[in-house]
C-alpha positions as CSV (number, residue, x, y, z in Angstrom):
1,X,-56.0,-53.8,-61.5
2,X,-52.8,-54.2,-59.6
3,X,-51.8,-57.5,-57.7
4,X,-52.8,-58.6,-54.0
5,X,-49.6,-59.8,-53.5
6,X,-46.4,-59.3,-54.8
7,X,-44.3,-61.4,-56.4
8,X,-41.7,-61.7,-54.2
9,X,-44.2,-62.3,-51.9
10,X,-45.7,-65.0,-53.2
11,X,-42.3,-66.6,-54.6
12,X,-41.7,-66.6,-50.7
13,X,-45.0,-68.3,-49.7
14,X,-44.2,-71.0,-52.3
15,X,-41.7,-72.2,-50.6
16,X,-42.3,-75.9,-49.6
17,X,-39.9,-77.7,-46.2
18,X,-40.1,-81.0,-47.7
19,X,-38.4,-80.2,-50.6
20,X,-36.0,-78.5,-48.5
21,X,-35.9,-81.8,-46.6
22,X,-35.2,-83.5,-49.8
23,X,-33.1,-81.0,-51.0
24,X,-30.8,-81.1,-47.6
25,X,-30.7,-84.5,-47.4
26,X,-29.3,-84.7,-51.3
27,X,-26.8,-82.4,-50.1
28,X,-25.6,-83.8,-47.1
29,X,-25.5,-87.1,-48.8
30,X,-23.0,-85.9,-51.6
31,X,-20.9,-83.7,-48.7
32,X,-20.6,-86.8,-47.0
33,X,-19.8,-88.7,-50.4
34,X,-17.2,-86.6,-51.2
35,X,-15.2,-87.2,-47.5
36,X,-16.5,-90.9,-47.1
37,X,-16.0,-92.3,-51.1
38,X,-13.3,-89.8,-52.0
39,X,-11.7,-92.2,-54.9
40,X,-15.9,-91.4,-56.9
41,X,-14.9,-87.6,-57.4
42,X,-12.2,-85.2,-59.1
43,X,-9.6,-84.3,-56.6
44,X,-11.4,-80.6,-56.8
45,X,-14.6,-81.5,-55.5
46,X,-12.4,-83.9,-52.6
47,X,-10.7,-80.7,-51.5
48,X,-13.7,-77.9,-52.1
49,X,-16.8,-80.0,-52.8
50,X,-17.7,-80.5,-48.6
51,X,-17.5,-77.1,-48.0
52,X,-19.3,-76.1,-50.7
53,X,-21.9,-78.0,-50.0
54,X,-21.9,-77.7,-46.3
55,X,-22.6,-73.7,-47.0
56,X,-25.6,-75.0,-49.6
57,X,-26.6,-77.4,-46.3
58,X,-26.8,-74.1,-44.3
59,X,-28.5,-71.8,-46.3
60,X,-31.2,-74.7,-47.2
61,X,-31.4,-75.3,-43.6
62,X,-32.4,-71.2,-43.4
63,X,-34.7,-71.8,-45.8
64,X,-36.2,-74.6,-44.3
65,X,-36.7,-72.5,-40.6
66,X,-37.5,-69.3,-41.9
67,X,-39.4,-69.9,-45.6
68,X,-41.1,-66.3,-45.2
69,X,-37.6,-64.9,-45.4
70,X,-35.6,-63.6,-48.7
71,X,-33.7,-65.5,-50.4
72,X,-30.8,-62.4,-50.0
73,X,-31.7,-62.2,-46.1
74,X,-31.0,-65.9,-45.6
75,X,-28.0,-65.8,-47.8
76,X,-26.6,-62.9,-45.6
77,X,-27.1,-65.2,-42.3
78,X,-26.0,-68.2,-44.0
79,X,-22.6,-66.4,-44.4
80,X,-22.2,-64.6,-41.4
81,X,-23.1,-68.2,-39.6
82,X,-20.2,-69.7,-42.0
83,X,-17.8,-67.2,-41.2
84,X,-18.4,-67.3,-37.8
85,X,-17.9,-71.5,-37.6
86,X,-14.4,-70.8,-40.1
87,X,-13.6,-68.4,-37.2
88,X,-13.8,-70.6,-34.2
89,X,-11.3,-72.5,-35.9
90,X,-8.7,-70.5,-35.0
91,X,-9.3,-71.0,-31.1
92,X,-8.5,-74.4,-29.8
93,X,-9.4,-74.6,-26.0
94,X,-9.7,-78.2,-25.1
95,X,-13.5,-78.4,-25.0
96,X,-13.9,-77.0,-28.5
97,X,-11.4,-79.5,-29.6
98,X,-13.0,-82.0,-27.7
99,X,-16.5,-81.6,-29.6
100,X,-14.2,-81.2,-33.0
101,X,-13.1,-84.9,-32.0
102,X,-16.6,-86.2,-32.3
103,X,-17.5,-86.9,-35.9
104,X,-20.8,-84.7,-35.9
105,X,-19.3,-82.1,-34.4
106,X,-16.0,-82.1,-36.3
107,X,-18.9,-82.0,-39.5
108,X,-20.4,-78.7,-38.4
109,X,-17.5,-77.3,-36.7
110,X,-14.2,-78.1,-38.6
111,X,-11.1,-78.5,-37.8
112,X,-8.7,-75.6,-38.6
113,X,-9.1,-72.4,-40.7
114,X,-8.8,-72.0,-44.4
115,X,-9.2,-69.1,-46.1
116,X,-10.4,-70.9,-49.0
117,X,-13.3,-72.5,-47.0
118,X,-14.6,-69.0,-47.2
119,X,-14.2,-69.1,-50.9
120,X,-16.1,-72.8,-50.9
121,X,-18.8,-71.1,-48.6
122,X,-19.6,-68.2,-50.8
123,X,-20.1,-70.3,-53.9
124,X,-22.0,-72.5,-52.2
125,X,-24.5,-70.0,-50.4
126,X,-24.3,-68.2,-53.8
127,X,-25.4,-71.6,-56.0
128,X,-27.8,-72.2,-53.4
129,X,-29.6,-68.5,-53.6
130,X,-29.1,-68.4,-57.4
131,X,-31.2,-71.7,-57.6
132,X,-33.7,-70.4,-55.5
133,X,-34.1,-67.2,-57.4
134,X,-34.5,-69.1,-60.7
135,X,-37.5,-71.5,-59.1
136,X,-39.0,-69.2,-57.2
137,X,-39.6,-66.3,-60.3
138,X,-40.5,-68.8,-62.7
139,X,-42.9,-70.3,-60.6
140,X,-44.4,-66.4,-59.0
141,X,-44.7,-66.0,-63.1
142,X,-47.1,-68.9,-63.6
């Protein structure tokens, strides 16, 4: 007799917002660790590490609003919003910059373009949806 529901389906439905709400929370805590405490980590994670993890923050933050999505679906937005932030840093009017100059918004909006923030983006979406994949197939196979 075939199954009622799918396993992706019910990978999906497994999906729980307090852990994301743990799970963001670790992650903005070591983003913010690696700008606040930067002497604690490798000069690699200094320069790559926040972005990285800003990307993971995003795509948790998907996952968190929209648990009935795919993993891949909310991967796909998490990069397009990325890209789209990374781009905005190449206009400076003086109310952008203005909300850059505030801390929080100078946390979600950046400063200035780098094409390797794309790079720290897409590993970070990437680690995020591989981690999810792993979780959520072992635990549709239980």
């Amino acid at each position: 007799m075939p199954p009622l529901i799918s396993r992706a389906k019910l990978a999906i439905m497994r999906r729980s917002r307090i852990l994301y709400s743990l799970l963001i929370l670790i992650v903005v805590l070591l983003g913010l660790g690696t700008r606040q405490i930067p002497q604690l980590w490798p000069h690699f994670v200094v320069l790559y590490g926040g972005d990285t993890l800003w990307a993971l923050c995003v795509f948790l933050g998907l996952g968190w609003l929209c648990p009935r999505a795919t993993p891949e679906r909310n991967a796909l937005i998490a990069f397009a919003f990325s890209l789209a932030i990374e781009l905005s840093q190449l206009y400076h009017a003086p109310w952008l910059d203005a909300l850059r100059a505030n801390p929080i918004g100078g946390l979600v909006l950046g400063y200035g373009f780098l094409w390797s923030d794309l790079v720290c983006y897409a590993v970070g979406i990437a680690a995020g949806w591989l981690v999810e994949r792993l979780i959520f197939n072992k635990a549709s196979c239980n």
